[in-house]
N, C-alpha and C positions, 0 to 999 in steps of 0.2 A: 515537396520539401521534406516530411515523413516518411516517403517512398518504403526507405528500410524498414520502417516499423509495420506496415501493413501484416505481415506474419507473425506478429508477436501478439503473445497473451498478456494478459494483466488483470488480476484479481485487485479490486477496488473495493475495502470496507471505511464504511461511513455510514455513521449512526443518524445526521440530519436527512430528512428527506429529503427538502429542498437543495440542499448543498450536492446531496448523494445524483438525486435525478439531472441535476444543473452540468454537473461533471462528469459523469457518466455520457450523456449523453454526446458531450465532448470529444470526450479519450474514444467513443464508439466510432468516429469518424475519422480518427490517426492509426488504431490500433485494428488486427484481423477482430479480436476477439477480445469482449471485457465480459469477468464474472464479478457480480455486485452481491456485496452481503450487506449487513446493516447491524452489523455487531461481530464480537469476538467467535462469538461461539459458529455462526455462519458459516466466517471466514474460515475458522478450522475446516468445518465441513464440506466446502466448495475446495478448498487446497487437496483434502483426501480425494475429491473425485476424480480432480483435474491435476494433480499434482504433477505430471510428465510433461502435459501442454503449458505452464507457467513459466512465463520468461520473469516478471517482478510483480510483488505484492506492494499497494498502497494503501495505509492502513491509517485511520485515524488511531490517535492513541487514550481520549478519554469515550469511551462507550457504555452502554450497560450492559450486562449480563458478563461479558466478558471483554475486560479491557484489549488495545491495540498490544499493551504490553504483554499482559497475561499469554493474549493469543504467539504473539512472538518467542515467550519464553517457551511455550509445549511445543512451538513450532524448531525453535534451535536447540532444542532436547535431544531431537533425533539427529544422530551422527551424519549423518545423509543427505541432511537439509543444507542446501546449498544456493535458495534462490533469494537476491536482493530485497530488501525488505526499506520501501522508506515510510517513514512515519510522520503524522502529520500533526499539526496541533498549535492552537491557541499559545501552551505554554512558552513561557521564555525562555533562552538558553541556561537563564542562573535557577531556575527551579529546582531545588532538590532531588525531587520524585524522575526529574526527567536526566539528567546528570547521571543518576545513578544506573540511568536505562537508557544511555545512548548507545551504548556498543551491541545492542540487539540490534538496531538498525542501521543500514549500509548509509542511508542518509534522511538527514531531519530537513524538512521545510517547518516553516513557521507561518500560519493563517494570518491573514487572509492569502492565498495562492493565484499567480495569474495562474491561468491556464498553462499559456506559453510555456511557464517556468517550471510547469507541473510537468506536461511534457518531455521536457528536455531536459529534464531531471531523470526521472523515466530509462529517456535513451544512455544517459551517461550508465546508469549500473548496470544497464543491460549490456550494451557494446565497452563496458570500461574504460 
């Protein structure tokens, strides 16, 4: 069904562990390769290592240390940065804070997430 995606990467930050190990463990059996962080600041850091192999990054967008956004903004800082970014989150679409930070991300879902929908969310900004 996923066949295509089996070669694609995806860097997955989420700050619940439960939520993080539950989905991860998931995306690991559609995708070649998932890199898991569990905050902004991670994510930065696994995107520097891996930055070539990254087909889409899924980012929760309230964390500690460093927000989903935050991370987003240092990440579309660099002219260069070109990999789809969706962001994930509790918030509602009328939320100020997130309104003001949609155009960082190529696409919003809103928690609870099936999987399915996670996925094939996924495949859409990858293959466009």
């Amino acid at each position: 069904m996923y066949e295509n995606l089996k070669n694609k990467t995806v860097l997955y930050i989420e700050d619940d562990q439960f939520i993080r190990e539950q989905t991860s463990s998931l995306l690991n059996v559609v995708f070649g390769n998932v890199h898991i962080a569990e905050n902004g600041q991670e994510g930065l850091s696994l995107f520097s290592e891996h930055s070539n192999s990254i087909d889409a990054i899924v980012t929760d967008i309230n964390m500690p240390i460093l927000t989903g956004i935050q991370m987003c903004k240092k990440l579309r800082s660099s002219s260069e940065f070109n990999t789809p970014i969706i962001g994930v989150s509790a918030y509602s679409d009328d939320d100020n804070m997130l309104n003001e930070s949609k155009s960082l991300f190529t696409m919003y879902l809103r928690k609870p997430i099936e999987i399915k929908d996670l996925i094939d969310s996924i495949e859409e900004v990858i293959t466009g």
